[in-house]
TORLUMRO-511490 format. One record per residue: x, y, z of N, C-alpha, C, O in turn; residue number from 1; residue in three letters. Coordinates in Angstrom, 3 decimals, decimal comma. Layout:
N
@n.x=X&n.y=Y&n.z=Z&ca.x=X&ca.y=Y&ca.z=Z&c.x=X&c.y=Y&c.z=Z&o.x=X&o.y=Y&o.z=Z&num=NUM&residu=ALA
...
! end
This chain:
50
@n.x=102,648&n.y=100,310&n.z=116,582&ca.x=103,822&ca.y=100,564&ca.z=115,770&c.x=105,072&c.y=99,902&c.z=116,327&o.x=105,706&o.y=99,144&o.z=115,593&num=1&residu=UNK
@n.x=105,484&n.y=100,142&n.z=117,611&ca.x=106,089&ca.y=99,013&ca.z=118,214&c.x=106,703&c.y=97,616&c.z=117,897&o.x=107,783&o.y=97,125&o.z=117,570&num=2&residu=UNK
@n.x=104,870&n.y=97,087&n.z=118,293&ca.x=105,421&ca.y=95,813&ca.z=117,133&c.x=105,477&c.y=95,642&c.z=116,214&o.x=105,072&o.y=94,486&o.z=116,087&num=3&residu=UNK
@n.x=105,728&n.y=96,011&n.z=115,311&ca.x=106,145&ca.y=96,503&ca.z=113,712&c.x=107,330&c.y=96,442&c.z=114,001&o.x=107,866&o.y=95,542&o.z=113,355&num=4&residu=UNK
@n.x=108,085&n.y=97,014&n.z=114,728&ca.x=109,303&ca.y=97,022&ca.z=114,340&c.x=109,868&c.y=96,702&c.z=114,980&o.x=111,002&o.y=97,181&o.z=115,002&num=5&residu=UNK
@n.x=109,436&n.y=95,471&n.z=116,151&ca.x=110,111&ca.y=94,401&ca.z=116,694&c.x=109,822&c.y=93,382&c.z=115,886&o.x=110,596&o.y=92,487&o.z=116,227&num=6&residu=UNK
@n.x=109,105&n.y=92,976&n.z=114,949&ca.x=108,792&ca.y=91,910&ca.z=114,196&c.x=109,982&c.y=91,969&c.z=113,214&o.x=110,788&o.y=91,059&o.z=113,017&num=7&residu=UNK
@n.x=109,958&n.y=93,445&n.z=112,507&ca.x=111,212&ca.y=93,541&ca.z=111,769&c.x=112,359&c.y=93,675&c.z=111,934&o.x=113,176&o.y=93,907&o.z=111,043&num=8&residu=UNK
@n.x=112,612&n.y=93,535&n.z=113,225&ca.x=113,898&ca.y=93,382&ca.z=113,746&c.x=114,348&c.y=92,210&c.z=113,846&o.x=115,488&o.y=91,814&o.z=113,605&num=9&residu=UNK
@n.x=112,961&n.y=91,326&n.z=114,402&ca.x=113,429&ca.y=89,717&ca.z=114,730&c.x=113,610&c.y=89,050&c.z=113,312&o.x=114,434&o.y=88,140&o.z=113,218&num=10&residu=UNK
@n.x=112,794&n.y=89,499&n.z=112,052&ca.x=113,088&ca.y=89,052&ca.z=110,937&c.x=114,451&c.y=89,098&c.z=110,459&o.x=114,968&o.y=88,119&o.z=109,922&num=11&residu=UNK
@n.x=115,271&n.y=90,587&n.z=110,692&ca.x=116,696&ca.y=90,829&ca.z=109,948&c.x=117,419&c.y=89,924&c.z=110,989&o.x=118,178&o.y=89,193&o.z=110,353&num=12&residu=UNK
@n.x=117,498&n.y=89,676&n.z=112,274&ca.x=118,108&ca.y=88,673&ca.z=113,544&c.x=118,126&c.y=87,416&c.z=112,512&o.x=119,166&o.y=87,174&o.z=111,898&num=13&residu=UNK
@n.x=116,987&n.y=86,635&n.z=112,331&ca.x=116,959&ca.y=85,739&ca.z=111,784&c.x=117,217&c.y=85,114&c.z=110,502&o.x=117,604&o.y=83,946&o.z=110,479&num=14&residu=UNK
@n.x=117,040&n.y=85,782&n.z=109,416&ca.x=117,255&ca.y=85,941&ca.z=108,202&c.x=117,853&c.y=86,811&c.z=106,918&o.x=117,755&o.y=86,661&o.z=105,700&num=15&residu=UNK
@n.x=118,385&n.y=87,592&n.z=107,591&ca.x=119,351&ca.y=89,006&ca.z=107,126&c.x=118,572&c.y=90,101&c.z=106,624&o.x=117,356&o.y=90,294&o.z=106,653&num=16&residu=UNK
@n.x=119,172&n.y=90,529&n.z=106,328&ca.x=118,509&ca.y=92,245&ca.z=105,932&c.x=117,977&c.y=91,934&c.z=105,297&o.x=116,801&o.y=92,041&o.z=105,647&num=17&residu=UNK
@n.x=118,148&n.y=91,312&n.z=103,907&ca.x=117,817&ca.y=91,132&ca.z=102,495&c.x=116,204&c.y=90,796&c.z=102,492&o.x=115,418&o.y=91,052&o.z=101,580&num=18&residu=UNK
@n.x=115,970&n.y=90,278&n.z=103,510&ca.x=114,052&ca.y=89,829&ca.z=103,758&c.x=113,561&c.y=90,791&c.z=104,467&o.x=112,343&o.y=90,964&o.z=104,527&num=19&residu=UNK
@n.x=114,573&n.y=91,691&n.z=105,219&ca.x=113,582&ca.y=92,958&ca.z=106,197&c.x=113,549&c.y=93,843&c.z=105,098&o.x=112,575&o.y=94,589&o.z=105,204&num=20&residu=UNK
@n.x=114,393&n.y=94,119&n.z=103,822&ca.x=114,233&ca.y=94,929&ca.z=102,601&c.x=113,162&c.y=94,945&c.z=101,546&o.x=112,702&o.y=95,871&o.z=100,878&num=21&residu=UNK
@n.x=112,798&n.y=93,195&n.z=101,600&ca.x=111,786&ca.y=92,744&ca.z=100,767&c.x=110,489&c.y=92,999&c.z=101,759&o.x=109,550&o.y=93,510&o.z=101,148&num=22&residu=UNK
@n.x=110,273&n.y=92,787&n.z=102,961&ca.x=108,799&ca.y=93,480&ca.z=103,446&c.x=108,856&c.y=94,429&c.z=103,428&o.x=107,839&o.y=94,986&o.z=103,013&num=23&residu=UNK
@n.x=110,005&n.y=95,314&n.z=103,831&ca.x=109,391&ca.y=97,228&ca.z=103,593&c.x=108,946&c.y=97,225&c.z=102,288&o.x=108,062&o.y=98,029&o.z=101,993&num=24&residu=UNK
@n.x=109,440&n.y=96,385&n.z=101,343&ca.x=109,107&ca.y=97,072&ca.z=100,044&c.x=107,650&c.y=96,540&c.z=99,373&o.x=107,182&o.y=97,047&o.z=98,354&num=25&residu=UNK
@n.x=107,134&n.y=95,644&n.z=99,974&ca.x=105,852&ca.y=94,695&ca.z=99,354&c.x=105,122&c.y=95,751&c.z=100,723&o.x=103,957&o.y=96,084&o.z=100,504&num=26&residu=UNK
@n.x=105,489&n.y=96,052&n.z=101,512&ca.x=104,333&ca.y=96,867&ca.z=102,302&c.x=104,436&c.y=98,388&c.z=101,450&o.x=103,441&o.y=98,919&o.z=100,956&num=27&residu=UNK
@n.x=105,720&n.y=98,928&n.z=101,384&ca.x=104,871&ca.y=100,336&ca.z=100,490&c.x=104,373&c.y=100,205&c.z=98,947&o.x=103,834&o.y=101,164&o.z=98,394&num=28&residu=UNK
@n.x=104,563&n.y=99,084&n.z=98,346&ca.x=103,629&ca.y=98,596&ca.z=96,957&c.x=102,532&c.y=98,792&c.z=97,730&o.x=101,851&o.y=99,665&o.z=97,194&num=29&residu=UNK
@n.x=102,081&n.y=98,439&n.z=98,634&ca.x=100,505&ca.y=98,437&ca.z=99,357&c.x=100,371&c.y=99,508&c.z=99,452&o.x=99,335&o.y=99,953&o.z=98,958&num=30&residu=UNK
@n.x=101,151&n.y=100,309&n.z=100,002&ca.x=100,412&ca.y=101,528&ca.z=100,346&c.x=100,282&c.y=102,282&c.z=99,502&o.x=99,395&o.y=103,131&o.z=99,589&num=31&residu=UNK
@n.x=101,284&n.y=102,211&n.z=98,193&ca.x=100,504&ca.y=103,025&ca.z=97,085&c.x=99,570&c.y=103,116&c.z=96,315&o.x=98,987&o.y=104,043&o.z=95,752&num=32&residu=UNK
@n.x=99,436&n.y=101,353&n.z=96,370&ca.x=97,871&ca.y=101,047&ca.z=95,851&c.x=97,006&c.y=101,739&c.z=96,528&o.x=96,115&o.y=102,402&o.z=95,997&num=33&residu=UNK
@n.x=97,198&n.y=101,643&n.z=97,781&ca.x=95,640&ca.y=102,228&ca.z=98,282&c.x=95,978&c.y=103,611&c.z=98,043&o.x=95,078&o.y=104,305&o.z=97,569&num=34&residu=UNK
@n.x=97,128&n.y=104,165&n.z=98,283&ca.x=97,025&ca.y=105,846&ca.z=98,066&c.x=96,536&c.y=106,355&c.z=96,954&o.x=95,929&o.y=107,425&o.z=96,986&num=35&residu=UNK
@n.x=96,764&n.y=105,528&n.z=95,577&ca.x=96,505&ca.y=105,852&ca.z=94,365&c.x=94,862&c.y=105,527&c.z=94,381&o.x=94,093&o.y=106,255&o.z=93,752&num=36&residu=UNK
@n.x=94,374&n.y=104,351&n.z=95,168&ca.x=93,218&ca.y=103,777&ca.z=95,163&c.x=92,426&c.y=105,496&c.z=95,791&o.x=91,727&o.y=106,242&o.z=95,104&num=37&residu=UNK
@n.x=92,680&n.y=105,628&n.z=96,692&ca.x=92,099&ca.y=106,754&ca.z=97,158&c.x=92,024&c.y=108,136&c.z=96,703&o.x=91,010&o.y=108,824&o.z=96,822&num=38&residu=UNK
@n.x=93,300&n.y=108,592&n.z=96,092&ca.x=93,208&ca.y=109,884&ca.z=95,177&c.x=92,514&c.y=109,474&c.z=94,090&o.x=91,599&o.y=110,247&o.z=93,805&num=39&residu=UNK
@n.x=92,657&n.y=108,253&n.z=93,172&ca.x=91,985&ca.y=108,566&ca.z=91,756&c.x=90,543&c.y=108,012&c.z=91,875&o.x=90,019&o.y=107,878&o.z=90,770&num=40&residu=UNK
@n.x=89,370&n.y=107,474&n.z=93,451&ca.x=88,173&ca.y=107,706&ca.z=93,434&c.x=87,902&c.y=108,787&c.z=93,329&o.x=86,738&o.y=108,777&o.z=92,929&num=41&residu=UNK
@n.x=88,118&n.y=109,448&n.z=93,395&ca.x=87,591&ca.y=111,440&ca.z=93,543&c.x=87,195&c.y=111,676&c.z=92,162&o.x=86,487&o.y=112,669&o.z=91,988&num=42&residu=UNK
@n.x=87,536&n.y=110,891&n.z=91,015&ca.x=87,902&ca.y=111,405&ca.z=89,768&c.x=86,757&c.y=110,347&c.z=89,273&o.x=87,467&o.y=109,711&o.z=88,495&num=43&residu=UNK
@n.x=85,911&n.y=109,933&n.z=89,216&ca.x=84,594&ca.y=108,744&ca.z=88,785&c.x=83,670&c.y=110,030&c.z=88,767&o.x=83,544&o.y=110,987&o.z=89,530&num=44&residu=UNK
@n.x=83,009&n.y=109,606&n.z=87,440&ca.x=82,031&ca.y=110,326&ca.z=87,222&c.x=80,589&c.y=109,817&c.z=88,364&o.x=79,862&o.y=108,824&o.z=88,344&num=45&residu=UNK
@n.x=80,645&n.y=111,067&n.z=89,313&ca.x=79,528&ca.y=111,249&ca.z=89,789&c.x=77,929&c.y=111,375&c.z=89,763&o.x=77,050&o.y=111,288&o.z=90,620&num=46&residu=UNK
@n.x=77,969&n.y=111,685&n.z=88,012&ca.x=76,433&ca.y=111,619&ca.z=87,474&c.x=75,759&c.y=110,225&c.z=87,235&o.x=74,556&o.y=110,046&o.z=87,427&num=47&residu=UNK
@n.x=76,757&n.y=109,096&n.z=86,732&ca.x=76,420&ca.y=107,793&ca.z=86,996&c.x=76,053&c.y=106,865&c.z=87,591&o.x=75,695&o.y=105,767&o.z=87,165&num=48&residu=UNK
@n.x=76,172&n.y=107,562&n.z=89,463&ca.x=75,841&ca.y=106,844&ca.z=90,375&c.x=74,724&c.y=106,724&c.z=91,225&o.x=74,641&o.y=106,791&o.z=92,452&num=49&residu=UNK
@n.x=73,419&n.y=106,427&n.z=89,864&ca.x=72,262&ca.y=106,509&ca.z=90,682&c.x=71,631&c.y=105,178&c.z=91,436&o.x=70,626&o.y=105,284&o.z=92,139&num=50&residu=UNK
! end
């Protein structure tokens, strides 16, 4: 985690906030995909999967 957020530090150093704003935000699009990816498997019909 660390380096996570020395990477995003050296990014806003280098290129202003405005690009350390645009990766937080294309990384939690990701993570909702998968969050959504993961709550709405539960919901597949189970009798189909022979």
């Amino acid at each position: 985690m660390p380096y996570t957020a020395t990477l995003l530090a050296a990014a806003s150093d280098q290129q202003g906030p405005g690009d350390t704003i645009r990766i937080v935000l294309v990384v939690s699009l990701v993570g909702v995909a998968l969050l959504a990816w993961f709550l709405l498997r539960g919901y597949r019909d189970k009798d189909n999967n022979d």
